[in-house]
N, C-alpha and C positions, 0 to 999 in steps of 0.2 A: 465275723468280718473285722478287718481294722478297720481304723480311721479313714485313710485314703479309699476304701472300698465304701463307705458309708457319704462320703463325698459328695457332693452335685458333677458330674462329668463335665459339663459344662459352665462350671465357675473355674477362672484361672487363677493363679497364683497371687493377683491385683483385684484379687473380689471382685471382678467382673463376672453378669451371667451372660451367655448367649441363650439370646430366644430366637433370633434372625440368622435363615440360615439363606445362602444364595445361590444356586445351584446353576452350574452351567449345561446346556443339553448339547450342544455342538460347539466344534472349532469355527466351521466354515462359517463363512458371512458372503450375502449378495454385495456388499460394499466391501471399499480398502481405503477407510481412514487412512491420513497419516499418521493419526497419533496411536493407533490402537494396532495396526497392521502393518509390518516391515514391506516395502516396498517387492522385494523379491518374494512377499508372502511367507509363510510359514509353514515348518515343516507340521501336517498332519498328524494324529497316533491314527492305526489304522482302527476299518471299523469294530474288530474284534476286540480293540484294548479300550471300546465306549463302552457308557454302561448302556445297559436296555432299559424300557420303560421299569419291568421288573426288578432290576437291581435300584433304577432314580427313586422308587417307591420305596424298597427296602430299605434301603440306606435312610429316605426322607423320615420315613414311619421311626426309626431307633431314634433320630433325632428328636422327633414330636415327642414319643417317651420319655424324652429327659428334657422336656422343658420347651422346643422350639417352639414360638406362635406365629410367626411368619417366614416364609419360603415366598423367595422370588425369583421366579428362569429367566436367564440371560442366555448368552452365545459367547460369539457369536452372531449369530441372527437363529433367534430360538425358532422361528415361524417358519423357517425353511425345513427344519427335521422333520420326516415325513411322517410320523407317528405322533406328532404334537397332540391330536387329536384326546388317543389313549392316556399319553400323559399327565393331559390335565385331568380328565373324568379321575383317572388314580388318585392323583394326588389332591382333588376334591374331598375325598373321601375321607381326609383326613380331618382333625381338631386344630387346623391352621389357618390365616388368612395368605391369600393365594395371590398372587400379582405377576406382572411381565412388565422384564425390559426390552424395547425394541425399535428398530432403525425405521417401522411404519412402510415401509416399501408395498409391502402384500398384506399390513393388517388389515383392510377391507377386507378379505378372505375369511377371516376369523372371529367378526366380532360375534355371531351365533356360538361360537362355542367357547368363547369365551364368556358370555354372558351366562352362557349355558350350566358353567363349571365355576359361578362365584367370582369369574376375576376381572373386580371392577378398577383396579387401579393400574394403568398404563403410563410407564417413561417412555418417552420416546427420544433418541436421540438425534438433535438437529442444530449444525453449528454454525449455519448461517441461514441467513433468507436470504441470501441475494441467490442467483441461481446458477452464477458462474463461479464464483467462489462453493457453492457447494456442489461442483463439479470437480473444480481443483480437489479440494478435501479429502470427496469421500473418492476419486478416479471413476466415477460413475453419472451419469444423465438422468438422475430421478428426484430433481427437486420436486416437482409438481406435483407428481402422484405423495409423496410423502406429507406439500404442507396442503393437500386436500385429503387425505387420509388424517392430520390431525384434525381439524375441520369437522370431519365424518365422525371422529370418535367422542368430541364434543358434543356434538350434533345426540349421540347414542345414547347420551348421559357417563361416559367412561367421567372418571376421574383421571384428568392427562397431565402429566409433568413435562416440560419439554428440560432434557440436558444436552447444554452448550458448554463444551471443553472451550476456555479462552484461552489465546495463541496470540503475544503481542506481533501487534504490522498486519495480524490476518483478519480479525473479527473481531477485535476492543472496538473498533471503531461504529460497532451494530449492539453495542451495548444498549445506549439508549431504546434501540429499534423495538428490540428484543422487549425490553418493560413496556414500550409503546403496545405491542402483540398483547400482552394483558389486559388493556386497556377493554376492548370489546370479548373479552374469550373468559370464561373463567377458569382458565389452568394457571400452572407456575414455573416461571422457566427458571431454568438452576444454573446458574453459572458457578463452572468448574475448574479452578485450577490445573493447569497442566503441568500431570506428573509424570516422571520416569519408569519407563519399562523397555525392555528389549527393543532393540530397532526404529525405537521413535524419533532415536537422535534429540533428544530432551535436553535442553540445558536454562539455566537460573533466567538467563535475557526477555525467552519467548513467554514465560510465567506473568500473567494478570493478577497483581495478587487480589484479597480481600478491601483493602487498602485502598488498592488502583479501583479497582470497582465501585466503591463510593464516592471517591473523587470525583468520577463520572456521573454519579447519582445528584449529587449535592452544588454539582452544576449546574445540573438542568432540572432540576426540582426544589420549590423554597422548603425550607427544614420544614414548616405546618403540614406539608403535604405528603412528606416522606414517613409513615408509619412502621414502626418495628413492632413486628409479629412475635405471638409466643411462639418458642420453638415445643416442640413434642417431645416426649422426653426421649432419650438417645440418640436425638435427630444433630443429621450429620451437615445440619446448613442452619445457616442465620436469615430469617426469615421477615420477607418487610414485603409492604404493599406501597402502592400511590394511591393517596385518597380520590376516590370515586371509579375506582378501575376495577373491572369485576373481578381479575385475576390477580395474581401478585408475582413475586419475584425470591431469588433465594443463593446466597452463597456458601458454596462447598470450599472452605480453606483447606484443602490436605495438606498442602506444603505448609504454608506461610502460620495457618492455627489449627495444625489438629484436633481434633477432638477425642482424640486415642484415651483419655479415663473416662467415656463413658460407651466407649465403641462396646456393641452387643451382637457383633457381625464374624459370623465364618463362611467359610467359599469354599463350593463341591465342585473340583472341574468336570469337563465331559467325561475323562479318564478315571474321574473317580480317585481323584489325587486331594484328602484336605488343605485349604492352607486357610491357618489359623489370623493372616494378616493379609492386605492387597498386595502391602510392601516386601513382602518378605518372601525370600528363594524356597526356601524350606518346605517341603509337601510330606503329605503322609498319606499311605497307600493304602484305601479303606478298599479298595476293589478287588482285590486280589485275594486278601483274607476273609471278604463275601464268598465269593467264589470257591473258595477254598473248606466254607460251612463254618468254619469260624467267626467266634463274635464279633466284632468292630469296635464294642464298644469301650475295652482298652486302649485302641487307637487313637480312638475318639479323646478321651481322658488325656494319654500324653499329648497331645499335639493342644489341645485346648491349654495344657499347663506349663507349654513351653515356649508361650505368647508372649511375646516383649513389651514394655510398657507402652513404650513411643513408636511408631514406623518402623515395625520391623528392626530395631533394632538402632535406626537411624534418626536420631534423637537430637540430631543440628541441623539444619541447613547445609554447613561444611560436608557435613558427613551426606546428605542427599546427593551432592552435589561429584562426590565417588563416581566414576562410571561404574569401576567393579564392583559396587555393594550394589548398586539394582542391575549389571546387565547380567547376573547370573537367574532373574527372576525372566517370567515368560513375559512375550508380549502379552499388550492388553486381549487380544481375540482370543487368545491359547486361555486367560485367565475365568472370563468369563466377566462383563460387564457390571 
């Protein structure tokens, strides 16, 4: 063997390892964010060019072999695909920690089998509590069942994160609110930067940075009371509590401070397309040379070593700020959460 063959497949070029891999199980979702969803929706791959439970395992299990310790299913809305069931029991089976991201619509349905299959740690996405703004949002009537399903998963003993995409003029203004919801609950709600993808009509103005988020903080809270958390390692948020509040609070800077040298994250769409960055157009097509009885795990290897240091590529702000460097990447639902 040479050297490149005696390699970690999963260390890139920047001496990063991937252990976290993210797998998408479906395009479709029961909501249409705006920030995630183009307004005319998205074109579909049909269901023959998804992978099946059998190929999500395959492909997860090469991953586990070379290193992955956590796998986490997105969408989409992962709890809508009708064999969810199988898939987890699968991918249970494996030497990974197991988790979901989810809009909470229909998790009541699933906490048994979730519990059932190890997976105790649930996102759930919710970007407002008010009830008409998360109508606006997401185009859909399901405040209530969502912030009584987080409620419920609390309630279960889950471990629940709530992510809140901030959008200036839409929901800065429920900043506070949102850390207040800590106060009785013990989750964490993550405020996210809003980034560029296909159709979201993204630009520099509507962005809450890191910055603006504390401004907010440091208003209405005296510095004694504002606690900064240790982060975990690789962890992709800045992490702080209010003293005496059972939950805490967390910012995800993608734009404004990445955290791209210590990112340990690759993304498996529903089609079975790597991409080795959120930001980045670029995919590699494990599904096909599955199917085809061939290994993957060359694939695997190039596309993990042809990760760019920063964003895809896009390493200023000027440069985010391109339409054509992100609108040739998918929307957010195509990508997988």
């Amino acid at each position: 063997m040479n050297r490149d063959q005696n390699k970690n497949i999963l260390q890139d070029s920047h001496g990063r390892d991937h252990a976290y891999l993210r797998i998408s199980l479906i395009e479709r979702c029961n909501l249409r964010c705006t920030y995630c969803m183009p307004e005319e929706g998205v074109k579909l791959s049909p269901k023959s060019h998804l992978m099946t439970y059998e190929e999500i395992y395959d492909i997860a299990k090469t991953f586990v072999d070379h290193g992955v310790t956590k796998i986490r299913l997105t969408g989409g809305e992962p709890l809508i695909r009708k064999d969810i069931p199988v898939i987890l029991e699968k991918l249970a089976t494996l030497p990974a920690e197991l988790s979901i991201t989810s809009n909470a619509v229909i998790i009541d349905k699933f906490t048994g089998v979730l519990k059932a299959n190890g997976v105790n740690k649930i996102n759930v996405s919710l970007d407002s509590l008010d009830e008409g703004k998360f109508k606006h949002i997401t185009r859909r009537h399901e405040f209530q069942k969502v912030y009584n399903n987080i409620l419920l998963l609390v309630k279960e003993g889950f471990t629940v994160k709530v992510n809140v995409v901030l959008m200036k003029g839409f929901n800065d203004d429920e900043i506070i609110d949102f850390i207040n919801f800590t106060k009785d609950l013990p989750i964490s709600v993550r405020f996210i930067e809003f980034m560029p993808f296909d159709g979201n009509k993204w630009d520099m103005s509507k962005m809450v940075s890191y910055a603006q988020v504390m401004n907010y903080v440091n208003a209405s809270f005296s510095e004694e009371n504002i606690i900064r958390l240790q982060d975990a390692p690789n962890d992709t948020s800045k992490n702080y509590k209010i003293k005496g509040y059972k939950g805490s609070f967390a910012i995800i800077s993608s734009v404004t401070n990445p955290f791209c040298d210590s990112c340990n994250r690759l993304r498996l769409t529903a089609n079975g397309q790597l991409k080795n960055c959120l930001f980045s157009a670029t995919e590699s097509d494990l599904l096909t040379t599955l199917r085809s009885g061939n290994p993957i795990e060359p694939i695997i290897q190039k596309a993990v070593q042809a990760k760019l240091k920063v964003r895809g590529g896009m390493d200023t702000l000027k440069k985010l700020q391109e339409p054509k460097l992100h609108s040739n990447n998918r929307s957010m639902t195509a990508i997988g959460g």
